[in-house]
C-alpha positions as CSV (number, residue, x, y, z in Angstrom):
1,X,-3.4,-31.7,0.4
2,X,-0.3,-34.1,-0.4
3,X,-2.9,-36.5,-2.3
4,X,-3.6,-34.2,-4.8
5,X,-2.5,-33.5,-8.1
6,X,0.5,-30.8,-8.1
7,X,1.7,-28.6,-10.8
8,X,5.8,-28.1,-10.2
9,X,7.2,-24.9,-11.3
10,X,11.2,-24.4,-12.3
11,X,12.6,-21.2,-11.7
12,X,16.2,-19.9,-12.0
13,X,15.9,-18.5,-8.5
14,X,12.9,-18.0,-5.8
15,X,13.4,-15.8,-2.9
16,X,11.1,-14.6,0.1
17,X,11.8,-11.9,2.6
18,X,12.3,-14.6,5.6
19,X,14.6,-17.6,4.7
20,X,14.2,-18.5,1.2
21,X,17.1,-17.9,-1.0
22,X,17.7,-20.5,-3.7
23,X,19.0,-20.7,-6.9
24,X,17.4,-23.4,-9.9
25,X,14.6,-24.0,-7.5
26,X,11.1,-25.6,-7.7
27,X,8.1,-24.9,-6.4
28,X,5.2,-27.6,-5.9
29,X,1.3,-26.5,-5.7
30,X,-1.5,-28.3,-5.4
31,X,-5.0,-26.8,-4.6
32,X,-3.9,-23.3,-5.3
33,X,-1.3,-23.3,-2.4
34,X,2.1,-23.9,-2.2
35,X,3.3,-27.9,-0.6
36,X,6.8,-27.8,-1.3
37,X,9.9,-25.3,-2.2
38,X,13.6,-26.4,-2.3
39,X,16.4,-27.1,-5.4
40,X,15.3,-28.7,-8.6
41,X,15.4,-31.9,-8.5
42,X,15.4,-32.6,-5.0
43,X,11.3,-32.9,-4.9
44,X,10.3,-35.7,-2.2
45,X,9.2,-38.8,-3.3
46,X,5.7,-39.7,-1.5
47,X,5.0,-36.0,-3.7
48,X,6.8,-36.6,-7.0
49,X,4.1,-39.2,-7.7
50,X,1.2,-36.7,-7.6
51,X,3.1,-34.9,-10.1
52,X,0.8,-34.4,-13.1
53,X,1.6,-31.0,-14.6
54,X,5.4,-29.2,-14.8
55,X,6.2,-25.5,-16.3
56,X,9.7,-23.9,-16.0
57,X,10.6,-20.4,-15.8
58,X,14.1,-20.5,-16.6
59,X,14.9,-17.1,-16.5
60,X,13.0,-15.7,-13.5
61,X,13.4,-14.6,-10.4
62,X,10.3,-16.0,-8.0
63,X,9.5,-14.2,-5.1
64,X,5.7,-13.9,-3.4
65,X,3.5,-11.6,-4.9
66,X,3.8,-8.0,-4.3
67,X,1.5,-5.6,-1.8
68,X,0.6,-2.4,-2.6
69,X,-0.1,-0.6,0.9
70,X,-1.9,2.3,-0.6
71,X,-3.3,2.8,-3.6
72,X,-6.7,4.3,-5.3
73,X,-7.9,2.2,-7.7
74,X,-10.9,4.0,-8.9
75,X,-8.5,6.6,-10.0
76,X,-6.6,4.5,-12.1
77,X,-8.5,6.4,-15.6
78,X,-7.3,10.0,-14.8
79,X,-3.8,8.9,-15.8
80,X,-0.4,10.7,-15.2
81,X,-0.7,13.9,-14.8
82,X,1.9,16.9,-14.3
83,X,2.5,18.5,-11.3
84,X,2.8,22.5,-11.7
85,X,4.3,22.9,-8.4
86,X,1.2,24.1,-6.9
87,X,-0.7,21.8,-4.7
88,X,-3.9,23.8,-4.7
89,X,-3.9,24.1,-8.5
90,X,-3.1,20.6,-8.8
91,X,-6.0,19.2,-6.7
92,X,-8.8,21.6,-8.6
93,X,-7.2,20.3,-11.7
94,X,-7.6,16.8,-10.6
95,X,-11.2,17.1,-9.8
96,X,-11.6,19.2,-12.9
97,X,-10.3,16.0,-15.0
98,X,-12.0,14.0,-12.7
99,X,-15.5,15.2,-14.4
100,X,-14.6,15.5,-18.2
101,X,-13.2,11.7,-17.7
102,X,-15.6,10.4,-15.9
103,X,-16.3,6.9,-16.4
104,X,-18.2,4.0,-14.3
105,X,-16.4,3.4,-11.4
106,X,-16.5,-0.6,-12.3
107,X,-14.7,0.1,-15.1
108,X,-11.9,2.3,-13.5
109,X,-12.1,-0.3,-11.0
110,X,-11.1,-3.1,-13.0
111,X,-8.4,-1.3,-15.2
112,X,-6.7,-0.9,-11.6
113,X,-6.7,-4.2,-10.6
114,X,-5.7,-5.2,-14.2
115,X,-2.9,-3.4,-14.4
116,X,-2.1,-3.7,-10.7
117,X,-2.1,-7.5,-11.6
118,X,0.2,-7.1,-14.9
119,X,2.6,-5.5,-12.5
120,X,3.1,-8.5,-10.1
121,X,1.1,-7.0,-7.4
122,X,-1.2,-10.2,-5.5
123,X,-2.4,-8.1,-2.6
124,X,-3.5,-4.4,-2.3
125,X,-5.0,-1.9,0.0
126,X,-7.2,0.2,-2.1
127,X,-9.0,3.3,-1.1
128,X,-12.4,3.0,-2.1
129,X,-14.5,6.3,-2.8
130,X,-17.6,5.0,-2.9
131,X,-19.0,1.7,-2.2
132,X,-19.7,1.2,-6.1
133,X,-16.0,0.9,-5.7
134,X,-15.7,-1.6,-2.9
135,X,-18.3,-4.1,-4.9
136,X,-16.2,-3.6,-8.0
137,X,-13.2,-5.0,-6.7
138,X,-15.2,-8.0,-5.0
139,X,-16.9,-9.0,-8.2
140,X,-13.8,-9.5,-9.9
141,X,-12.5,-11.7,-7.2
142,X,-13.2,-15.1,-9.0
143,X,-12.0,-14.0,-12.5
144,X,-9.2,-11.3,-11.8
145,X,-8.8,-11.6,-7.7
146,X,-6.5,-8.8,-5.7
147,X,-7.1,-9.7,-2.0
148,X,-6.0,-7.6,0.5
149,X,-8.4,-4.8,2.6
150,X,-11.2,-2.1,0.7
151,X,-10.9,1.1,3.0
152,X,-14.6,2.9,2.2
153,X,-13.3,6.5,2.2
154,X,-15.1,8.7,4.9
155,X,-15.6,12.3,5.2
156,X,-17.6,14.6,7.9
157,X,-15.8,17.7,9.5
158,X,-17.3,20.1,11.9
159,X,-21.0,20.5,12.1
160,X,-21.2,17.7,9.4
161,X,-18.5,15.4,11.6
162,X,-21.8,13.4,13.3
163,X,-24.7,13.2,10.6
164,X,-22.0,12.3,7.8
165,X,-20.4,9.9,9.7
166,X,-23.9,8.1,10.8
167,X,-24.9,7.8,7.0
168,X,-21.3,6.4,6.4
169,X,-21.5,3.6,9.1
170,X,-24.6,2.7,7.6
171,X,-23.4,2.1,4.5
172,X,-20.7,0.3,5.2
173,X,-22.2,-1.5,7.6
174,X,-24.8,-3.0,4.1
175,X,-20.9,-4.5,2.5
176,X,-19.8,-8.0,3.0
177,X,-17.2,-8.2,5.6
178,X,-14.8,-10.5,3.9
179,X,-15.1,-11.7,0.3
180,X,-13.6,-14.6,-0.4
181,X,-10.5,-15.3,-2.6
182,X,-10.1,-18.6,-4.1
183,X,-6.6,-20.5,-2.9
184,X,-5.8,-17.5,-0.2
185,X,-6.0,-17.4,3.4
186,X,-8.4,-14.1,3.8
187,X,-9.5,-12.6,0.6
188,X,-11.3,-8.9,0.1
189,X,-11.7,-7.6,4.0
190,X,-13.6,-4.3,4.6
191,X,-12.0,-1.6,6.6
192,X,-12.4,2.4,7.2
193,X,-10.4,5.2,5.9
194,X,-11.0,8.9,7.8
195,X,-9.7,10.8,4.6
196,X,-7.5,13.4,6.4
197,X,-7.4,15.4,9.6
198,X,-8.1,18.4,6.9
199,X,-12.0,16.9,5.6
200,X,-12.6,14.5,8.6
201,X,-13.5,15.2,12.2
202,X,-12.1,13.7,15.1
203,X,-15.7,12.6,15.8
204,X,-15.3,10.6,12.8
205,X,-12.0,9.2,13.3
206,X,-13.4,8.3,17.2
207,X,-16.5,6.3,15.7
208,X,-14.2,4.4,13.1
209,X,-12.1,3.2,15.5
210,X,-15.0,2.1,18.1
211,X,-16.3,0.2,15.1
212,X,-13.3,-1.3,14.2
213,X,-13.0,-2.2,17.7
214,X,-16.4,-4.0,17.6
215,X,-16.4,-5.3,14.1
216,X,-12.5,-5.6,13.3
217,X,-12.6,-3.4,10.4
218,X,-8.9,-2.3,9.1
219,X,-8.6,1.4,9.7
220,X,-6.5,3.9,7.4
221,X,-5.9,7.5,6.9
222,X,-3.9,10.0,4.9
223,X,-1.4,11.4,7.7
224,X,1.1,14.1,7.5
225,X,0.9,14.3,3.8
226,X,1.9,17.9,3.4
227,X,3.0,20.9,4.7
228,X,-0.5,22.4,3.8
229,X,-2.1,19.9,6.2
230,X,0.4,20.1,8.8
231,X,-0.5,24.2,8.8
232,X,-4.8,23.4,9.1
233,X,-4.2,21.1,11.6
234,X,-1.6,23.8,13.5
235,X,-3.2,26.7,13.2
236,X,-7.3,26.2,11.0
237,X,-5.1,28.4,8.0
238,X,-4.2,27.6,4.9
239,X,-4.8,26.0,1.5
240,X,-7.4,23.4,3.1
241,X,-9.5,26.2,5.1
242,X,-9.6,27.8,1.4
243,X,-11.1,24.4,0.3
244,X,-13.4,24.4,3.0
245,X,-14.7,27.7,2.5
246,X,-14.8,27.3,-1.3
247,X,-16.6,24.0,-0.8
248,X,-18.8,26.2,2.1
249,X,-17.9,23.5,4.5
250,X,-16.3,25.9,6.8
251,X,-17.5,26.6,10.4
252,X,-16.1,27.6,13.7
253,X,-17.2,24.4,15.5
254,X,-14.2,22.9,13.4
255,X,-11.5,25.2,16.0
256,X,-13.3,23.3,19.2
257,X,-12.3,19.7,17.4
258,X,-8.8,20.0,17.9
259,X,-7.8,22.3,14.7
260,X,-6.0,25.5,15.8
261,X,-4.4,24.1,18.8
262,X,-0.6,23.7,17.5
263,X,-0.5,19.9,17.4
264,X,1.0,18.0,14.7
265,X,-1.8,15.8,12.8
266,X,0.3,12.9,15.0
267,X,-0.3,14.3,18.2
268,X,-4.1,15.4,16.6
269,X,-4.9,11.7,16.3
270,X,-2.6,10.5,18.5
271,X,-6.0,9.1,21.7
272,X,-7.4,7.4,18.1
273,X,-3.8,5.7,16.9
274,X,-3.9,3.9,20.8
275,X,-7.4,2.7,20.0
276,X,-6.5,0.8,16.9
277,X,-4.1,-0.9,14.3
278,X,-3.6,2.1,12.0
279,X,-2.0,1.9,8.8
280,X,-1.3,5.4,7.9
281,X,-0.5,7.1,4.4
282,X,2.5,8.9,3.4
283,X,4.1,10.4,6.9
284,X,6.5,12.8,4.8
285,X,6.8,15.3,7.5
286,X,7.3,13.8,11.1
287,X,9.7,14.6,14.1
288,X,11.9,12.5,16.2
289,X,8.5,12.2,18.8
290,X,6.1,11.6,16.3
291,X,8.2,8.6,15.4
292,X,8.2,7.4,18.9
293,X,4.2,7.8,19.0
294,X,4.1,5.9,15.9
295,X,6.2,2.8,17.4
296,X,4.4,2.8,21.1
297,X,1.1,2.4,19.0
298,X,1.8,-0.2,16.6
299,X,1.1,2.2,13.9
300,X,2.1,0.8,10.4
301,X,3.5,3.4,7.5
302,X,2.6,2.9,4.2
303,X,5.2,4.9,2.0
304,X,4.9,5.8,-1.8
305,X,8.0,7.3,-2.9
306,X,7.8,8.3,-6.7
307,X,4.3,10.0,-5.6
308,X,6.0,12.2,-2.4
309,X,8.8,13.2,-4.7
310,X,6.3,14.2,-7.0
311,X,5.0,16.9,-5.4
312,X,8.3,17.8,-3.9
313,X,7.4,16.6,-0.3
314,X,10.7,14.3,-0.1
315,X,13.6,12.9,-1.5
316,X,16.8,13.8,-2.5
317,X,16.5,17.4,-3.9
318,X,13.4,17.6,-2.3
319,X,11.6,21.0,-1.6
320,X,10.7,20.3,2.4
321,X,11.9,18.6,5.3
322,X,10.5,17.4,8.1
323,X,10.8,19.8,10.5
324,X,8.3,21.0,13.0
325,X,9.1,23.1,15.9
326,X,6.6,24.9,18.3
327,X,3.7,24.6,16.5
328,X,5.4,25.7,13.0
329,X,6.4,23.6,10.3
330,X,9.3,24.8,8.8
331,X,11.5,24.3,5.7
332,X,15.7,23.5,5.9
333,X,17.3,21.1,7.7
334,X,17.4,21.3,11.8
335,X,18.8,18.4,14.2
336,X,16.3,15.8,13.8
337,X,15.2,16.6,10.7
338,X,16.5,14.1,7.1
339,X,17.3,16.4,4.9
340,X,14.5,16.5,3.0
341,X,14.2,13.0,2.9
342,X,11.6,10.4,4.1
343,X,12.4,9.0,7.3
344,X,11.9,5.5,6.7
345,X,14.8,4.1,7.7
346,X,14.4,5.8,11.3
347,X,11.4,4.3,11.6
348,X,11.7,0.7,10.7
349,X,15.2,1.4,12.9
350,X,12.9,2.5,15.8
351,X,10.4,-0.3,15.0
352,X,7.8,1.3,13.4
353,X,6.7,-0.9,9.8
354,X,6.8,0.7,7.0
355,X,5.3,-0.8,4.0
356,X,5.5,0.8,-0.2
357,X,2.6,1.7,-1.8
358,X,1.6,3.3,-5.1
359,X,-0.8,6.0,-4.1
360,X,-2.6,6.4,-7.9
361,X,-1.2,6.4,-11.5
362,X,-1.9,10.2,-11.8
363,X,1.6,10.3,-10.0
364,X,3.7,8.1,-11.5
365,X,5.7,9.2,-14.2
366,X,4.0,9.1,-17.6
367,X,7.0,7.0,-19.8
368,X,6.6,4.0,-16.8
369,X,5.6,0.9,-17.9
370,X,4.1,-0.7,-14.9
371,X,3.0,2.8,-13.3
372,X,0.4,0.2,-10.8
373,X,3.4,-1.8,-10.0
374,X,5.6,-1.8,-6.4
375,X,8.7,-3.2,-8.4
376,X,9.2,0.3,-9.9
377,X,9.1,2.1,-6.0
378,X,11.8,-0.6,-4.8
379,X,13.8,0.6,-7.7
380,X,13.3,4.0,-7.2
381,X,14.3,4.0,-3.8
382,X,17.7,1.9,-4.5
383,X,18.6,4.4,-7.0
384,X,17.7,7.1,-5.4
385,X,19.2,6.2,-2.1
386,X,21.9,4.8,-3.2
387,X,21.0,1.2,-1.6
388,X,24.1,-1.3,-3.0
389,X,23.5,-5.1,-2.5
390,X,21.9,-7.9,-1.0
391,X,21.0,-5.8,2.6
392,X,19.2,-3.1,0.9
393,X,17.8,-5.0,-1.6
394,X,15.9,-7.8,0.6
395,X,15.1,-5.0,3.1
396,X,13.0,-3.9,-0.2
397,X,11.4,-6.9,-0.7
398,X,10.3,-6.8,2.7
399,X,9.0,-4.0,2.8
400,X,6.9,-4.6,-0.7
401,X,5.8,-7.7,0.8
402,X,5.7,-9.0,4.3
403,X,5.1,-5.3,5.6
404,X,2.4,-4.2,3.4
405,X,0.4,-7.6,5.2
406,X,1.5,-6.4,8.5
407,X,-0.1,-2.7,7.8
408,X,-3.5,-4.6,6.6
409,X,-3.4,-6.9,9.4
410,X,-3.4,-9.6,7.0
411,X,-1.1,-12.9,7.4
412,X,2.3,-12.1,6.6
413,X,2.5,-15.9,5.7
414,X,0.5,-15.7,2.6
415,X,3.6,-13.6,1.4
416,X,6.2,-16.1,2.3
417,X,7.4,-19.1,0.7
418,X,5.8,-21.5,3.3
419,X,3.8,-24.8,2.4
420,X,0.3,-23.6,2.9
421,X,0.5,-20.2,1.6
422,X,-1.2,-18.8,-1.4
423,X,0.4,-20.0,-5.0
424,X,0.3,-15.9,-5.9
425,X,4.0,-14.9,-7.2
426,X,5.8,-12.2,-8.7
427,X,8.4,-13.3,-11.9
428,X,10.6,-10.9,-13.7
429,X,13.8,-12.2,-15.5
430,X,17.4,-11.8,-14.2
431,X,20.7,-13.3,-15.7
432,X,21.2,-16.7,-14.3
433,X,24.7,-16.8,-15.4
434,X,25.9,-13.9,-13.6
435,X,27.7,-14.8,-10.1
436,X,25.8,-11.6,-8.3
437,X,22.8,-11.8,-6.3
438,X,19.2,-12.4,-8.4
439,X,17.3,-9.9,-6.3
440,X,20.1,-7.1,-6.8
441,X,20.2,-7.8,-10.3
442,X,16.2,-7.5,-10.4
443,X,17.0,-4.0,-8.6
444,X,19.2,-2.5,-11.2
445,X,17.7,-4.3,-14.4
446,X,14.6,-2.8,-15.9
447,X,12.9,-5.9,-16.8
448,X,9.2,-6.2,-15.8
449,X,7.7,-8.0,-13.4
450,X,5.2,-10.3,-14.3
451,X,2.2,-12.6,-11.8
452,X,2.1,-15.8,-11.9
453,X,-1.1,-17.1,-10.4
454,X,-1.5,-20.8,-9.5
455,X,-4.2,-20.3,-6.7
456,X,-6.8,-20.9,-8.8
457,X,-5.9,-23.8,-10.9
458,X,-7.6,-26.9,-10.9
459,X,-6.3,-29.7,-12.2
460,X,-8.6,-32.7,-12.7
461,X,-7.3,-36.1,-11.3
């Protein structure tokens, strides 16, 4: 690698979530990964000769490209939408829009990764609903690459639980494994997502993770989203058995699967989250034990703040808190419970990761910029949590990079500033001249981030 030509980037600072830290840095790449990172100037001989191209960033902040640990990309053409405050009317609404917009899924597709892209996000975990979908995102791997996993969505619940999720593992079973990324250490992998405990069966759960067992496949799920899922899963009631029988989907094999019984989706899927690297969506509403389940499984969290907040789940002002006693879940505070807010702090404390994503544009607020981006759920959650300094703000970066790897079982490394990782990074411009840390600044400015992507330039010699 050291005997090829490199291409040395100046920044004002670069800074990864491990050890990196430095101010008027350089980067050297050569073959689409990074060789070299240290102060400008200070670039080792035996490399400065293979030197043949230099660009300087002045005014930016470097740090490894962002992940986005949950996000649906073939959404991306709905837009923002406005939440009314019911979640039943929103979701009918949704699909409603869902038809009159409809477009090719490539092309919704693409828009996501493009603006995903724009917004400084190098790695994603996308939630495919349809394998159309899954192939989208592959084909635009050499021209407009986002690595990271494709979870193909899977449904099946009672009497459909078996023959839905046959045809399923079929399908998936027809897609590419891995697609390659060009400069990056694993590229596009395939992986599983259950939808929910409210449309998927445990039968289909237990099949996706015997296959992922077999086959490696990265396994997801939406988990403890609401308080309308925590009642189906409690008691079979609720705004999801109204889906069910609206969608006629409905039958009474679904109360000898689990639903009915009292548990908590946690302790509903709890035999499956022992059985396999789960990286699950949202966990708004979760108990001091559920936390503790979460940890002795190795269960990852993948947290989208603006969208939770959205619909009132969490946050400060929040409608709901996380409380759940005897088979109830229960609004106002109680001993264990966060106030309202998202417990993601306890459970990085307890050692569970927790990693941001985006969850879809339609929740993002309509005036943002970069409404694909992870910059703009790091400064939400500073803000709004009232994080101050350099602490809070590289715990942030961690968990918008290193931890969103982690929850794909991807290598954390490619989202380090390490010779050998990918040359994927994330730019947006801070003050150089001001004394206080360039990552806080990031975190209070409102500049955008910008990627800057080097894996896949090649220079001739």
């Amino acid at each position: 690698m050291k005997s090829q030509p490199i291409t040395l980037i100046h920044c004002a600072a670069v800074q990864d979530a491990a050890n990196i830290n430095i101010r008027n840095a350089s980067i050297a790449i050569s073959s689409g990964r990074i060789v070299w990172v240290g102060p400008r100037g200070q670039l080792p001989e035996d490399l400065a000769q293979y030197v043949v191209n230099e660009q300087s960033y002045d005014d930016l902040l470097v740090t490894p490209a962002h992940v986005n640990a949950h996000v649906h990309l073939d959404l991306t053409h709905v837009g923002p939408q406005p939440f009314s405050g019911c979640f039943g009317d929103w979701l009918r609404g949704i699909r409603r829009i869902r038809t009159e917009k409809a477009i090719p899924v490539k092309e919704a597709v693409a828009q996501g990764v493009r603006l995903s892209r724009d917004a400084g996000v190098g790695y994603a975990a996308d939630i495919a609903g349809t394998v159309e979908a899954i192939e989208a995102r592959r084909e635009l791997a050499e021209l407009m690459p986002l690595a990271g996993v494709s979870y193909m969505e899977w449904f099946g619940i009672g009497e459909m639980a078996e023959p839905r999720g046959e045809v399923q593992e079929q399908k998936l079973r027809e897609v590419p494994y891995e697609t390659s990324v060009s400069g990056h250490t694993r590229g596009i992998v395939a992986g599983i997502q259950p939808h929910a405990p409210y449309s998927t069966g445990r039968q289909v759960y237990m099949r996706a993770a015997k296959l992922s067992r077999q086959r490696a496949y990265r396994l997801s799920t939406h988990m403890a989203e609401s308080m309308e899922e925590l009642e189906f899963v409690a008691k079979g009631s609720g705004l999801f058995r109204q889906f069910l029988d609206e969608m006629e989907m409905w039958d009474e094999s679904i109360l000898e699967q689990g639903i009915g019984e009292g548990l908590h989706p946690v302790e509903f899927l709890e035999r499956q989250l022992q059985r396999g690297r789960w990286l699950l969506a949202h966990c708004n509403f979760l108990a001091d034990k559920h936390i503790e389940i979460l940890a002795e499984t190795g269960t990852s969290v993948a947290y989208c703040p603006i969208a939770s907040d959205y619909f009132g789940h969490t946050g400060q002002g929040g409608k709901h808190a996380a409380v759940w006693e005897n088979g109830e879940c229960k609004d106002g505070g109680t001993e264990g419970d966060s106030g309202g807010r998202h417990r993601y702090r306890e459970m990085l404390a307890r050692g569970v990761n927790v990693a941001l994503g985006v969850d879809s544009v339609i929740c993002q607020p309509e005036d943002e910029g970069q409404a694909m981006g992870i910059l703009p759920q790091m400064r939400y959650l500073y803000e709004r949590d009232e994080m101050y300094g350099e602490e809070d703000a590289g715990l942030l970066l961690r968990m918008a990079t290193v931890n969103g790897m982690l929850g794909m079982d991807m290598p954390e490394e490619d989202v380090l500033l390490l010779e050998g990782s990918p040359a994927v990074f994330c730019g947006v411009v801070f003050n150089p001249e001001e004394g206080t840390d360039p990552l806080v600044q990031v975190m209070e400015n409102h500049e955008p981030a910008r990627l800057l992507d080097f894996s896949m330039v090649q220079i001739p010699e």
